[in-house]
PDB file with one MODEL, atoms N, CA, C and O in Angstrom:
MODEL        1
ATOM      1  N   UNK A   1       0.849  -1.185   0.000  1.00  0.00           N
ATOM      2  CA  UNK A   1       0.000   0.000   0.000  1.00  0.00           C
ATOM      3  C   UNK A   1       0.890   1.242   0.000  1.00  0.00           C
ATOM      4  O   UNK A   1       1.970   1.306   0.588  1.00  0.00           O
ATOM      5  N   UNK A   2       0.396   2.112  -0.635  1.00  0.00           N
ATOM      6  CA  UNK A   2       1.604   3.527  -0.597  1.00  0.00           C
ATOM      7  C   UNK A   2       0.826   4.609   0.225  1.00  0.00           C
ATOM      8  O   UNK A   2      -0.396   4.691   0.343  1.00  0.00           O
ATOM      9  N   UNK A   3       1.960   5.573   0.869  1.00  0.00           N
ATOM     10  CA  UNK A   3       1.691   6.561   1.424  1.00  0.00           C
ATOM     11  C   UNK A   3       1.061   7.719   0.718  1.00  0.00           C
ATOM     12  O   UNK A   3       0.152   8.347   1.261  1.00  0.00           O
ATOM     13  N   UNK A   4       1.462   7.994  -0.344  1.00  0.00           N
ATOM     14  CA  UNK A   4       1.059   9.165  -1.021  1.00  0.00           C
ATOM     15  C   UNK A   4      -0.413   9.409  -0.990  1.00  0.00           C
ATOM     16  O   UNK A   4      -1.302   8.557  -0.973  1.00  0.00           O
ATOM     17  N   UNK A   5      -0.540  10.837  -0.984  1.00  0.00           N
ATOM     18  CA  UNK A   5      -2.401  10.827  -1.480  1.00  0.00           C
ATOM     19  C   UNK A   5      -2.703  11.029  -2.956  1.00  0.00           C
ATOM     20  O   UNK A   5      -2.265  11.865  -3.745  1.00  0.00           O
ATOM     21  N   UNK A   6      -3.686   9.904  -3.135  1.00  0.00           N
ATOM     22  CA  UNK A   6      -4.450   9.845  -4.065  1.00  0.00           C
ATOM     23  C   UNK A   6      -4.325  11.317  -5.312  1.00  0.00           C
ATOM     24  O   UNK A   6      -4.314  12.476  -4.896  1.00  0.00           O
ATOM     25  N   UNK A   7      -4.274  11.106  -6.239  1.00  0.00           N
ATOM     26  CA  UNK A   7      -4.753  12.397  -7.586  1.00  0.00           C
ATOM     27  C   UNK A   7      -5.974  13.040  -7.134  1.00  0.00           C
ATOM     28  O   UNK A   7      -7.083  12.528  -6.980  1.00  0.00           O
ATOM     29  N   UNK A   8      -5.730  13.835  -7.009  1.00  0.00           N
ATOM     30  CA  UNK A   8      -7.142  14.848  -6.818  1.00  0.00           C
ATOM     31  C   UNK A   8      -8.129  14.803  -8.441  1.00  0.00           C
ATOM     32  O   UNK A   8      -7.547  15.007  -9.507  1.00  0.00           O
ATOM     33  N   UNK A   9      -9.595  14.520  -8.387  1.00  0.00           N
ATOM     34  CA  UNK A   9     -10.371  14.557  -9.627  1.00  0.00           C
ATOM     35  C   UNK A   9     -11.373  15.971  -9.116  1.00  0.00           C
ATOM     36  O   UNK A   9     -11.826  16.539  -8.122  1.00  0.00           O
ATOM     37  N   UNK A  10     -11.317  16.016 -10.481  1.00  0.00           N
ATOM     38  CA  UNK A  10     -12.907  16.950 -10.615  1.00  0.00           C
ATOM     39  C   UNK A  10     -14.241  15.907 -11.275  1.00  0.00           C
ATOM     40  O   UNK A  10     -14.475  15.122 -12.193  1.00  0.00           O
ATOM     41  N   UNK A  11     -14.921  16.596  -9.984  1.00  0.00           N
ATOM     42  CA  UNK A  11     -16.542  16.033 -10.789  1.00  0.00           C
ATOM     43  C   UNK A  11     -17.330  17.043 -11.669  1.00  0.00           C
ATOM     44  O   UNK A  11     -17.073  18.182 -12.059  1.00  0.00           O
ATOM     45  N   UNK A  12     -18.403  16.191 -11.839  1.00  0.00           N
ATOM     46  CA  UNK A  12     -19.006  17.618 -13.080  1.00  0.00           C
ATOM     47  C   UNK A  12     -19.865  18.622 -12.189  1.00  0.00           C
ATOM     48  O   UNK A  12     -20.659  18.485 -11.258  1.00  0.00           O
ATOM     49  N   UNK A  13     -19.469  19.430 -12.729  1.00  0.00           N
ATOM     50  CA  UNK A  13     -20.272  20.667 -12.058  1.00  0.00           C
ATOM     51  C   UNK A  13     -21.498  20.695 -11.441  1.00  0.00           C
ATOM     52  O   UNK A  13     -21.790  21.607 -10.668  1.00  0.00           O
ATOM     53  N   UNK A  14     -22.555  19.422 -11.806  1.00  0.00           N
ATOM     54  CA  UNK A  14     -23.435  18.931 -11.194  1.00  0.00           C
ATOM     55  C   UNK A  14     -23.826  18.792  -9.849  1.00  0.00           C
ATOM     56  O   UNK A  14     -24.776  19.199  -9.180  1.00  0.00           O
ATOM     57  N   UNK A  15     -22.278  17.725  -9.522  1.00  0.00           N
ATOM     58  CA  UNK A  15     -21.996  17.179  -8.321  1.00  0.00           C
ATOM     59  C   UNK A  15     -21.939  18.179  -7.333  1.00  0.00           C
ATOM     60  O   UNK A  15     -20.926  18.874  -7.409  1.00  0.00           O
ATOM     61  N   UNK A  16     -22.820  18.496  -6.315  1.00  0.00           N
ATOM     62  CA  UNK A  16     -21.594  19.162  -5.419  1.00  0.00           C
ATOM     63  C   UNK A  16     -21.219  18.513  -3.933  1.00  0.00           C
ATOM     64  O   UNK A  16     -22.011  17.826  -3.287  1.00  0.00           O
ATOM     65  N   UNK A  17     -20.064  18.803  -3.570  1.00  0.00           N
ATOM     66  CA  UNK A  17     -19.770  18.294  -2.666  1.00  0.00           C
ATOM     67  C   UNK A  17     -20.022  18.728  -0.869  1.00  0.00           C
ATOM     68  O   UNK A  17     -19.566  19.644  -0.185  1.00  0.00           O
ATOM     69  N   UNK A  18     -20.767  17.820  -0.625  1.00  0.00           N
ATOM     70  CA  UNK A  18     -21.400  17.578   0.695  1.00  0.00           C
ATOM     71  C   UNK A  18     -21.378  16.526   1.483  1.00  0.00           C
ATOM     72  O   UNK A  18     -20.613  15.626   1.134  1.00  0.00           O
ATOM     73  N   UNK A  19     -22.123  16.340   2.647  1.00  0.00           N
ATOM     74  CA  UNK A  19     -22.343  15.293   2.919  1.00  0.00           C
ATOM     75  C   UNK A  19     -23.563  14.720   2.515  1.00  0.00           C
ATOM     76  O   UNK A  19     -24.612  15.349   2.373  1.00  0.00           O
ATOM     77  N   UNK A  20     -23.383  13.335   2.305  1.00  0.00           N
ATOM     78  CA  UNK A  20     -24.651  12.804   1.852  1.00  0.00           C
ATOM     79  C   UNK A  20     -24.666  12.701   0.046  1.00  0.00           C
ATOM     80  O   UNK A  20     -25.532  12.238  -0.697  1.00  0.00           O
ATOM     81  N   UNK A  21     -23.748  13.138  -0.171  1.00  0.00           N
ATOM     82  CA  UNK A  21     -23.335  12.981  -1.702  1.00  0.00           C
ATOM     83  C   UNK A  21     -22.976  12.048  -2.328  1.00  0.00           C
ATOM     84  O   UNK A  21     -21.933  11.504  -1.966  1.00  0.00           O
ATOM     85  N   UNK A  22     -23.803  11.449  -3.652  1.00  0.00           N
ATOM     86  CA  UNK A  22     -22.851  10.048  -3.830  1.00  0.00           C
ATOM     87  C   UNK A  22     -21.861  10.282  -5.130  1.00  0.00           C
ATOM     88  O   UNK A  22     -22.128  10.606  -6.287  1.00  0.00           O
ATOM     89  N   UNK A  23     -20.737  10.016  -4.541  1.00  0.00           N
ATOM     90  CA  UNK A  23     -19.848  10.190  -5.598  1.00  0.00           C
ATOM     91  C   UNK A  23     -20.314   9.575  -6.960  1.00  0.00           C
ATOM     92  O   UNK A  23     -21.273   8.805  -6.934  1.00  0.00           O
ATOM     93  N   UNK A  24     -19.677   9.876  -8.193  1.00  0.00           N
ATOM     94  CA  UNK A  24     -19.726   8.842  -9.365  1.00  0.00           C
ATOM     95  C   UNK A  24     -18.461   8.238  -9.367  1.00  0.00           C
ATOM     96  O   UNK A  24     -17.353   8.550  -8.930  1.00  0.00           O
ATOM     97  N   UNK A  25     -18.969   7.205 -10.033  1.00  0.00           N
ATOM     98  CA  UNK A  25     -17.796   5.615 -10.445  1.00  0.00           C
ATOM     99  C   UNK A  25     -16.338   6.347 -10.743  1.00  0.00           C
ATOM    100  O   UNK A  25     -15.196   6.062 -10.382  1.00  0.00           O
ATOM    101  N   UNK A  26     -16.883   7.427 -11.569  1.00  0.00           N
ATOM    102  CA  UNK A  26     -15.209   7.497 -12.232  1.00  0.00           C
ATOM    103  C   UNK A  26     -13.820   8.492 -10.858  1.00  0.00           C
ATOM    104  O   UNK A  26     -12.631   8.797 -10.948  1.00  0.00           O
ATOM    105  N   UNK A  27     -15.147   8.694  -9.505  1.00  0.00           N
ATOM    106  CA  UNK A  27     -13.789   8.922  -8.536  1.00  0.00           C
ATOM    107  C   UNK A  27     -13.352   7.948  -7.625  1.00  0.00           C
ATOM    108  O   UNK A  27     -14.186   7.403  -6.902  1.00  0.00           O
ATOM    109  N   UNK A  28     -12.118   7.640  -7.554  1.00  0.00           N
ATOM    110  CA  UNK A  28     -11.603   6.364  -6.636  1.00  0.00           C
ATOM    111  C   UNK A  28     -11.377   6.604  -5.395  1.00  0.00           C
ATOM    112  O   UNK A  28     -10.695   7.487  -4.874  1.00  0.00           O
ATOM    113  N   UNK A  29     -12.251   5.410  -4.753  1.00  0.00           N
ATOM    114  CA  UNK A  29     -12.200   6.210  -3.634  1.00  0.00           C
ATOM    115  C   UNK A  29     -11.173   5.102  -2.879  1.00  0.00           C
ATOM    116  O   UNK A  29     -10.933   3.993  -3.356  1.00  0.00           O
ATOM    117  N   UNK A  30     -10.615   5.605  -1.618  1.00  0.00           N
ATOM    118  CA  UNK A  30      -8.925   4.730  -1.495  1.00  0.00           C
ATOM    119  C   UNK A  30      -9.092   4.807   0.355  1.00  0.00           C
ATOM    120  O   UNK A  30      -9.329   5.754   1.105  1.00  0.00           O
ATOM    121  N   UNK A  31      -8.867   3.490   0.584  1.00  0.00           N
ATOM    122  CA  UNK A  31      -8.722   2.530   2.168  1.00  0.00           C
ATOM    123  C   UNK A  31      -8.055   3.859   2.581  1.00  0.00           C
ATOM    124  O   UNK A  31      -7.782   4.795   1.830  1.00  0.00           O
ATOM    125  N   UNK A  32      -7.810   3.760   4.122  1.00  0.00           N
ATOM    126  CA  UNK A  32      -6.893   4.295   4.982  1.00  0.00           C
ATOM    127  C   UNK A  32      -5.631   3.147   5.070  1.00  0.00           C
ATOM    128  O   UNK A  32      -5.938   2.005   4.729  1.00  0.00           O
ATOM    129  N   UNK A  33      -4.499   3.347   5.426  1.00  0.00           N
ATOM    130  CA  UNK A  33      -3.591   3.075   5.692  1.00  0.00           C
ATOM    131  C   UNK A  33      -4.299   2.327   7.074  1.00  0.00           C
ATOM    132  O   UNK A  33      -5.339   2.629   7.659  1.00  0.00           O
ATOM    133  N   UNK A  34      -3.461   1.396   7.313  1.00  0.00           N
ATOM    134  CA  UNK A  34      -3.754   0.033   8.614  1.00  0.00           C
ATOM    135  C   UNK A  34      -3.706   0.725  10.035  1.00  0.00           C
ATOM    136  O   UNK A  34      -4.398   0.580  11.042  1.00  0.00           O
ATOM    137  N   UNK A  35      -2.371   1.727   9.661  1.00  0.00           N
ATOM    138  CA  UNK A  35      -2.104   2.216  11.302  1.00  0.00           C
ATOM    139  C   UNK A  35      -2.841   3.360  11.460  1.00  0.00           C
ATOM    140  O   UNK A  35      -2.487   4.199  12.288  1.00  0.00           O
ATOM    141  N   UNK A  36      -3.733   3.497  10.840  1.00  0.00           N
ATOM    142  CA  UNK A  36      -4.463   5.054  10.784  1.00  0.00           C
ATOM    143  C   UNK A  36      -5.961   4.144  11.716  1.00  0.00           C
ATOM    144  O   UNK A  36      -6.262   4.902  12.638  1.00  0.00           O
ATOM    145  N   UNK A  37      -6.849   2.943  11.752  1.00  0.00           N
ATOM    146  CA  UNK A  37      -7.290   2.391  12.411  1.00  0.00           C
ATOM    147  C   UNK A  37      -8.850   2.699  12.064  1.00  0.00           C
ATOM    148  O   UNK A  37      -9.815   2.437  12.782  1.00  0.00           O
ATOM    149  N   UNK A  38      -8.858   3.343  10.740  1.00  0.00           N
ATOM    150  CA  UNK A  38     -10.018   2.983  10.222  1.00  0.00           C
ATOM    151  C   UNK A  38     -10.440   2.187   9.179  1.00  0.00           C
ATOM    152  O   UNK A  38      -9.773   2.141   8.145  1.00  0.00           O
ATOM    153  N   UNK A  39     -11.482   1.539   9.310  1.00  0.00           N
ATOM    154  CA  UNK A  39     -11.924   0.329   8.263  1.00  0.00           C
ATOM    155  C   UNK A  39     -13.239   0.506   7.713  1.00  0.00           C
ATOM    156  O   UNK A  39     -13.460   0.471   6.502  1.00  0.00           O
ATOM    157  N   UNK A  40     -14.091   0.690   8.570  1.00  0.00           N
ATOM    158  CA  UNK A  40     -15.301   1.056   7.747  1.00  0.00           C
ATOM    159  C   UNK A  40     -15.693   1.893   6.367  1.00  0.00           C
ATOM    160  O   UNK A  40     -16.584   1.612   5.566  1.00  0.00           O
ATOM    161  N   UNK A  41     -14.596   3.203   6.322  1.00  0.00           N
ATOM    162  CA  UNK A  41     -14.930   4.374   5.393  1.00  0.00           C
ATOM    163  C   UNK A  41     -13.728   4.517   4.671  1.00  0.00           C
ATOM    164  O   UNK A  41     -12.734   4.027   5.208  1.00  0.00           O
ATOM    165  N   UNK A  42     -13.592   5.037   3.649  1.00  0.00           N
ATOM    166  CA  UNK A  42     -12.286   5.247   2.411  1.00  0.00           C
ATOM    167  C   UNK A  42     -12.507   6.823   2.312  1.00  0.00           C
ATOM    168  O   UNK A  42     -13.388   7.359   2.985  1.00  0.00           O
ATOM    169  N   UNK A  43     -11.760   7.485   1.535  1.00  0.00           N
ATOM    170  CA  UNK A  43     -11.367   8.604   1.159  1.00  0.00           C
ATOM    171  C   UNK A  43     -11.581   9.086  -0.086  1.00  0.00           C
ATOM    172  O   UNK A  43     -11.826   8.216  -0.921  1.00  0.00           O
ATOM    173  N   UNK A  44     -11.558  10.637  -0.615  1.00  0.00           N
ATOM    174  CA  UNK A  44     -11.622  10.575  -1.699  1.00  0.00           C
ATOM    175  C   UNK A  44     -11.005  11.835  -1.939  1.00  0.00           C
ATOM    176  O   UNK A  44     -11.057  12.529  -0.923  1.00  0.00           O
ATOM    177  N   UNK A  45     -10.152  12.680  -3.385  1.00  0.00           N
ATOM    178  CA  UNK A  45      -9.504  13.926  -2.971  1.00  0.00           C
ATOM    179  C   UNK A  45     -10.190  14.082  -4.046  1.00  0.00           C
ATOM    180  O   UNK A  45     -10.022  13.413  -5.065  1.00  0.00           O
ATOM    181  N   UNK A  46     -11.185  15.156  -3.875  1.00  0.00           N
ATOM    182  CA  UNK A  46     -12.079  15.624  -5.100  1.00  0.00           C
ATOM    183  C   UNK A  46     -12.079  17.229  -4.991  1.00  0.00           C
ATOM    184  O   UNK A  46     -12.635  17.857  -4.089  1.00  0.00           O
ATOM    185  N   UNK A  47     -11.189  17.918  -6.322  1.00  0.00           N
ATOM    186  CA  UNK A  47     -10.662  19.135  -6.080  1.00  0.00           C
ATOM    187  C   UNK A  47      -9.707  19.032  -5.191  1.00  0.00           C
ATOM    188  O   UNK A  47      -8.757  18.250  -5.233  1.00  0.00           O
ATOM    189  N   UNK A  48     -10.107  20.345  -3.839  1.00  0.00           N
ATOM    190  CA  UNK A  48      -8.835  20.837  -3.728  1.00  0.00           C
ATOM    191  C   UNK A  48      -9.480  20.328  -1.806  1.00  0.00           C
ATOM    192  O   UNK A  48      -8.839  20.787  -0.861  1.00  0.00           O
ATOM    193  N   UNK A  49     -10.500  19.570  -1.581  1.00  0.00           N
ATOM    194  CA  UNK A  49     -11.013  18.627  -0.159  1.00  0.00           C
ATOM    195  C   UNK A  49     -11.015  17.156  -0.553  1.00  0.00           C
ATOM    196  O   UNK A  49     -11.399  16.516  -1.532  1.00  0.00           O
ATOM    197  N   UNK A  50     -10.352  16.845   0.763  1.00  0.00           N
ATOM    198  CA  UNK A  50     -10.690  15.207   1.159  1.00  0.00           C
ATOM    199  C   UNK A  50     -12.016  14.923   1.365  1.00  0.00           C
ATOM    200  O   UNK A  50     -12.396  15.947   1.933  1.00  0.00           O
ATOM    201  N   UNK A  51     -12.897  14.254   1.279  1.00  0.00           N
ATOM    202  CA  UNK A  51     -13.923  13.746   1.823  1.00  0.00           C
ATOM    203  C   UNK A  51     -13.613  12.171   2.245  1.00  0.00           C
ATOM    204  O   UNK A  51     -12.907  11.333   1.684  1.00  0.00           O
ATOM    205  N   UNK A  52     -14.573  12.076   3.689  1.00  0.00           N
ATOM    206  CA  UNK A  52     -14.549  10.636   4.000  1.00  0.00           C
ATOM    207  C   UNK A  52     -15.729  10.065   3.813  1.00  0.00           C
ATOM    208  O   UNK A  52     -16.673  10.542   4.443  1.00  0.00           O
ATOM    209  N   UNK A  53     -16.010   8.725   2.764  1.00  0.00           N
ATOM    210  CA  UNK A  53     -16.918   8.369   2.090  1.00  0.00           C
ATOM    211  C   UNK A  53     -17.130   7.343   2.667  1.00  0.00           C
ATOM    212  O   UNK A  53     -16.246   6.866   3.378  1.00  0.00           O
ATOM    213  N   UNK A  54     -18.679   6.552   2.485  1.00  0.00           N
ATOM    214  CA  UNK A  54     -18.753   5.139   2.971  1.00  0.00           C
ATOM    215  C   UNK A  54     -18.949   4.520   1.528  1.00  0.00           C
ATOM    216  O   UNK A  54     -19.650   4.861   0.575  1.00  0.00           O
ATOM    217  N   UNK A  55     -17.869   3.257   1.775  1.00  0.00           N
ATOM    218  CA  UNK A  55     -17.855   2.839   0.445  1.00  0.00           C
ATOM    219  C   UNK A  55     -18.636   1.652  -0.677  1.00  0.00           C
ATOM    220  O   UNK A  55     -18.302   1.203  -1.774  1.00  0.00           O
ATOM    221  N   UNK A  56     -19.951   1.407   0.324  1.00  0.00           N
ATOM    222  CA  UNK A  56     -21.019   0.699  -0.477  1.00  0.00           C
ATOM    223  C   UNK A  56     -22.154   1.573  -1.034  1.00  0.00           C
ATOM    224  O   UNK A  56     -22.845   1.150  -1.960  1.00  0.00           O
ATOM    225  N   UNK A  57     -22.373   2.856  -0.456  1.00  0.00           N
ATOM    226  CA  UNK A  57     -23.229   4.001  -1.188  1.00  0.00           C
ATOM    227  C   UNK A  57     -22.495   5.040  -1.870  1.00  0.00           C
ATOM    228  O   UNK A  57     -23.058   5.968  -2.450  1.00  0.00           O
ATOM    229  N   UNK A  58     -20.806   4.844  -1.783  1.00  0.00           N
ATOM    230  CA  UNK A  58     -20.491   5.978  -2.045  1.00  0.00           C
ATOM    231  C   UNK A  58     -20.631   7.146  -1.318  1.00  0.00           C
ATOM    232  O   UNK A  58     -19.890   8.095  -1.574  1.00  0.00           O
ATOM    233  N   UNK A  59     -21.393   7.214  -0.529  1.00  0.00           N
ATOM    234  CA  UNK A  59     -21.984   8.780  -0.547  1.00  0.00           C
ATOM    235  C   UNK A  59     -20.354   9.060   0.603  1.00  0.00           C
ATOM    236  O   UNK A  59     -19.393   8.375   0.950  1.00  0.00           O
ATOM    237  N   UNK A  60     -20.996  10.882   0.900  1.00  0.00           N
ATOM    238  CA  UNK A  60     -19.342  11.590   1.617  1.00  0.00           C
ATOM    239  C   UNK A  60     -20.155  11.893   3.362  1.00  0.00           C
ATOM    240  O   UNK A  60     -21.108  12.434   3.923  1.00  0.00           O
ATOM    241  N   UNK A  61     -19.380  11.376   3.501  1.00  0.00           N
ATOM    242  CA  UNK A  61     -19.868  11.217   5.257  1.00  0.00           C
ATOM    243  C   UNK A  61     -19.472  12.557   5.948  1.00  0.00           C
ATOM    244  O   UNK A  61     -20.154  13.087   6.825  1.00  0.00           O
ATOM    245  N   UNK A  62     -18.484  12.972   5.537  1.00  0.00           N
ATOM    246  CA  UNK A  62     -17.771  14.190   5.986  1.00  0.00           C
ATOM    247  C   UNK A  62     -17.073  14.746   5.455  1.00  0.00           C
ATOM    248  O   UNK A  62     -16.580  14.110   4.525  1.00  0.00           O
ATOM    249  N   UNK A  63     -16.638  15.965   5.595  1.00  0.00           N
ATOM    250  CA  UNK A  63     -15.260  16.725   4.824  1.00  0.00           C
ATOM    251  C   UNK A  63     -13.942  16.800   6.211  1.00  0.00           C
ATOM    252  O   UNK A  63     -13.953  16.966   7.431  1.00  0.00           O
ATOM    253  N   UNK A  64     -12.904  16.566   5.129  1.00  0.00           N
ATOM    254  CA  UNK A  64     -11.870  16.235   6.436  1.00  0.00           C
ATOM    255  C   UNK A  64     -10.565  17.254   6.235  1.00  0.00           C
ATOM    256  O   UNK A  64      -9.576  17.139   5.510  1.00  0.00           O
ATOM    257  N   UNK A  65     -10.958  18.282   7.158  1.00  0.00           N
ATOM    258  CA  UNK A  65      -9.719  19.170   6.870  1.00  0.00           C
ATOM    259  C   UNK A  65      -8.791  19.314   7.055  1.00  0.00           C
ATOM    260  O   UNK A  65      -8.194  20.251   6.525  1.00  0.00           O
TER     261      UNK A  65
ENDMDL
END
């Protein structure tokens, strides 16, 4: 697994980013690292915010600053 963060994407102008948002397919959304001690939720760098997503709806649980 690598340290680096993820490529930041843009969604379409449509999208906006909140909570409760479900991402589309084409952003990847990426595990936490093991020693970080979360498992349930993945990440996503969309623009120039992280969001923490749950990753069977997609949707963004939070913004993580």
């Amino acid at each position: 697994m690598t340290t680096s963060k993820p490529k930041a994407v843009t969604v379409p102008s449509s999208v906006t980013i909140s909570k409760g948002t479900v991402l589309p397919e084409t952003v990847e959304i990426t595990p936490f690292l093991s020693d970080v001690g979360v498992t349930e939720y993945r990440y996503a760098v969309v623009g120039n915010q992280t969001v923490l997503v749950e990753p069977s709806s997609r949707s963004i649980i939070e913004r993580i600053d």
